[in-house]
LOROSE-806508 format. One record per residue (C-alpha): residue number from 1; residue in one letter; y, z, x. Coordinates in steps of 0.02 Angstrom, whole numbers. Layout:
REC | num | residuo | Y | Z | X
REC | NUM | A | Y | Z | X .
...
% end
This chain:
REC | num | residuo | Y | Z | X
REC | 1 | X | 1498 | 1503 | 3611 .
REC | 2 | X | 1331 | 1429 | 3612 .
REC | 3 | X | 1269 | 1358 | 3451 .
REC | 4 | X | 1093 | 1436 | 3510 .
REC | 5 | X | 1153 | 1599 | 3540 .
REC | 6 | X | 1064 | 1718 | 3398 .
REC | 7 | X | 1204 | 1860 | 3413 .
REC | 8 | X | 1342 | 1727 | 3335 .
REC | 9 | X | 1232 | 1715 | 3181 .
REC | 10 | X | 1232 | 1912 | 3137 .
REC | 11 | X | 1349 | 1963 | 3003 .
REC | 12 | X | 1472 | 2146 | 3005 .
REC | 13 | X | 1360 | 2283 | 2949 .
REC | 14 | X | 1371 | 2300 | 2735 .
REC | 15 | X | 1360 | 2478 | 2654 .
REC | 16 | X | 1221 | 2471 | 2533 .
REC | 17 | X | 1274 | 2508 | 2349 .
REC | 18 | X | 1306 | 2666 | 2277 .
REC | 19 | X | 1188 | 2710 | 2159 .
REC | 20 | X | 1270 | 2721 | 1962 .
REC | 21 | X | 1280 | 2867 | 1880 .
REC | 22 | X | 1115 | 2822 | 1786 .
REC | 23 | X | 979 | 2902 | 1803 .
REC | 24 | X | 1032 | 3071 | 1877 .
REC | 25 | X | 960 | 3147 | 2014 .
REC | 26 | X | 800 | 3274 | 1996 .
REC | 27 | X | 908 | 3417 | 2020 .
REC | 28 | X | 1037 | 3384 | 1866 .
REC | 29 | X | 881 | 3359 | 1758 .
REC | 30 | X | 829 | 3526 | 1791 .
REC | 31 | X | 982 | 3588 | 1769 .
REC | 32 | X | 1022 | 3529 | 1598 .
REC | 33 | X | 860 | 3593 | 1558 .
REC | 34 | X | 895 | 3762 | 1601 .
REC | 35 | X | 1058 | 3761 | 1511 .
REC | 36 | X | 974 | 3697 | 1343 .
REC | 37 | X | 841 | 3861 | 1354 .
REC | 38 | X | 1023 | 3966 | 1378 .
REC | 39 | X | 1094 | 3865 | 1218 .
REC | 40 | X | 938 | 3902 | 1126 .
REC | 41 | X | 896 | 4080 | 1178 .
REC | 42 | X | 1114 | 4138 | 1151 .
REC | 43 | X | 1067 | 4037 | 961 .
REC | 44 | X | 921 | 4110 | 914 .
REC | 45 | X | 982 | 4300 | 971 .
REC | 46 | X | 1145 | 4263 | 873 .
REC | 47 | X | 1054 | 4202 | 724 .
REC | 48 | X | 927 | 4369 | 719 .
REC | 49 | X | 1071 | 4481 | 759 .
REC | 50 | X | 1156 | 4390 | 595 .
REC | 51 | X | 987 | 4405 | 504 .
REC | 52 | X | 983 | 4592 | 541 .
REC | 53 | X | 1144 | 4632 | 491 .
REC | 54 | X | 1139 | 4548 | 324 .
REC | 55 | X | 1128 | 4689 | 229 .
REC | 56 | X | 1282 | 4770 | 294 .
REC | 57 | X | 1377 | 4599 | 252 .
REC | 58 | X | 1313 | 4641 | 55 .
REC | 59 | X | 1346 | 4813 | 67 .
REC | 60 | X | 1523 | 4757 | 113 .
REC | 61 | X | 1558 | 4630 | -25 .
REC | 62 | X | 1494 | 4742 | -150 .
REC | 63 | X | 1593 | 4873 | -72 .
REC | 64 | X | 1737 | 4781 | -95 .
REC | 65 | X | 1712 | 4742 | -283 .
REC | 66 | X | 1700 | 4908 | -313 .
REC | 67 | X | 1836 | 4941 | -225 .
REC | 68 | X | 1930 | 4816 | -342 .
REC | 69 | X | 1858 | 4893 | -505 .
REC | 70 | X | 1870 | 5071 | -460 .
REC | 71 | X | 1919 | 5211 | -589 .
REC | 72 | X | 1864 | 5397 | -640 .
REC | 73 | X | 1711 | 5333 | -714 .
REC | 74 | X | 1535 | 5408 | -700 .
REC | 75 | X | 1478 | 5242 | -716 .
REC | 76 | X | 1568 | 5173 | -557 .
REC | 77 | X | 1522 | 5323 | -459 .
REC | 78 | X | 1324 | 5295 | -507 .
REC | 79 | X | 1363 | 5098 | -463 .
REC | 80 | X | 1438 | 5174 | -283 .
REC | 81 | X | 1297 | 5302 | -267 .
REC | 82 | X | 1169 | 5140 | -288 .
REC | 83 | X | 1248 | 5050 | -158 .
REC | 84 | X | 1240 | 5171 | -28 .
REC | 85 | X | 1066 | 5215 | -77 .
REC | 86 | X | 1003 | 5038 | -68 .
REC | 87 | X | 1092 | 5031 | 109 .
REC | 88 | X | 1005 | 5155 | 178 .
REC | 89 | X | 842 | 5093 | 119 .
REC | 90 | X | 880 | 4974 | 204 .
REC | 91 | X | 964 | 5050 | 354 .
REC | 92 | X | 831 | 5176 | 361 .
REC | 93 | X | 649 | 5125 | 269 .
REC | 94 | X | 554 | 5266 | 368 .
REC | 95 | X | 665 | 5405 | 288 .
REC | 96 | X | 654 | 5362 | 107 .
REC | 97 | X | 812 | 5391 | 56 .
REC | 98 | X | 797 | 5312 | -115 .
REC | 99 | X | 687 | 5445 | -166 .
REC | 100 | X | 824 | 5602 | -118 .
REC | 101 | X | 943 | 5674 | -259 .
REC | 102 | X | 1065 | 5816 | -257 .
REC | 103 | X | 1095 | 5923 | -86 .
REC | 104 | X | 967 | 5823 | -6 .
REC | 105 | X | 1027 | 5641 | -42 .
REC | 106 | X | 1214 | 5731 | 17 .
REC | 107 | X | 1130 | 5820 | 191 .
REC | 108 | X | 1054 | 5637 | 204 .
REC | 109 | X | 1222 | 5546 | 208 .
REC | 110 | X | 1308 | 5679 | 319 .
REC | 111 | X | 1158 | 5659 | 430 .
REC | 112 | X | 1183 | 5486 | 480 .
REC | 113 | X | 1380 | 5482 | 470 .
REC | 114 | X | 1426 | 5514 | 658 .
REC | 115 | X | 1598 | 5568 | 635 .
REC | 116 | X | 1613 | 5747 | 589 .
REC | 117 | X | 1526 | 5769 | 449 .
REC | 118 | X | 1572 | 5957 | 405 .
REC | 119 | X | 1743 | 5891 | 340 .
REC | 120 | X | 1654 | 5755 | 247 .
REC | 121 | X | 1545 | 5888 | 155 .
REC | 122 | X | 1668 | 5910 | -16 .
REC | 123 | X | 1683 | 5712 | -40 .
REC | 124 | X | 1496 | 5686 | -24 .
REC | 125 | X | 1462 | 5826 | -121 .
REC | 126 | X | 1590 | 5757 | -261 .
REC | 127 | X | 1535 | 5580 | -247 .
REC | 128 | X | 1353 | 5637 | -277 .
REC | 129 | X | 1376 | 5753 | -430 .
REC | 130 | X | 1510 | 5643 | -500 .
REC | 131 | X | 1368 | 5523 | -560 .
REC | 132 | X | 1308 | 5625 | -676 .
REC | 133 | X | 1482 | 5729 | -726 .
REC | 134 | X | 1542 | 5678 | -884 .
REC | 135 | X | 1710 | 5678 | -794 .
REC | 136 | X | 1697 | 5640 | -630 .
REC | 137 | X | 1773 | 5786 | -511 .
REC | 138 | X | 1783 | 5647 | -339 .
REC | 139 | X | 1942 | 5556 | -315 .
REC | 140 | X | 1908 | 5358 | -314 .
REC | 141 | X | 1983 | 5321 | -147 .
REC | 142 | X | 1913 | 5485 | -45 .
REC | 143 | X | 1740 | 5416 | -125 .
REC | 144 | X | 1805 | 5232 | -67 .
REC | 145 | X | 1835 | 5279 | 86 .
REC | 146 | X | 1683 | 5393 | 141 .
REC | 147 | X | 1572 | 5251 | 84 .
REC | 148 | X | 1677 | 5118 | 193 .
REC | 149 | X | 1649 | 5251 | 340 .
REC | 150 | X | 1476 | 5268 | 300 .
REC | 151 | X | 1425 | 5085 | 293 .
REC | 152 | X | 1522 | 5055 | 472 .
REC | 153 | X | 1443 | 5198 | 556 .
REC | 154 | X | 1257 | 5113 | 494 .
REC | 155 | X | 1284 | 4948 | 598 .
REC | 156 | X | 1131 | 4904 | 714 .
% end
């Protein structure tokens, strides 16, 4: 070996460093942005969604304390004729409900109830005059559970 010779003095060939895993790359910036709009837009569609249905929510609790109260009283029957009134105002603000009484505020309910609403025709027709019946002719639970069909057939 010569000490002049400049090939003695190279060193093995080093790898540069790998680069951490700070700051990512262009193309994972871009992604996590993209996956935050997803995050946001799924939120804010699951928040209006909630927002819309908040009325049936109500209509459910109150639902259920009438449900827990219930008895042969004119009184209850107005309170369960209110509810579903106030439902479908707001279920259906176009239609006026709110302003229909007797065979109209019945064709009303039957109208919107999708199941077949023929067979429903006595209960509605007893849950309606019962309000004003000094004793009621509708039996609490048929009237209990008409309503509870009612409300679940009036989801958005």
């Amino acid at each position: 070996m010569m000490p002049d010779d400049p090939l003695s003095q190279l060193r093995d060939i080093h790898l540069p460093e790998t680069g951490g895993f700070w700051p990512p790359a262009p193309g994972w910036w871009i992604l996590a942005a993209i996956l935050l709009i997803i995050i946001l837009l799924l939120a804010w569609l699951a928040y209006r969604q909630r927002r819309k249905n908040r009325w049936l929510r109500l209509a459910r609790a109150e639902l259920a304390t009438l449900e827990r109260t219930a008895s042969q009283d004119p009184h209850w029957f107005k309170q369960l004729n209110e509810l579903l009134k106030r439902t479908a105002r707001a279920r259906y603000p176009n239609e006026h409900p709110e302003a229909r009484t007797g065979e109209e505020w019945v064709t009303f309910l039957l109208r919107h109830l999708p199941e077949d609403s023929n067979s429903q025709r006595p209960v509605a027709d007893a849950l309606v005059t019962s309000t004003w019946q000094p004793k009621p002719a509708a039996d609490t639970a048929q009237a209990l559970a008409f309503a509870r069909a009612w409300l679940e057939a009036q989801k958005c």
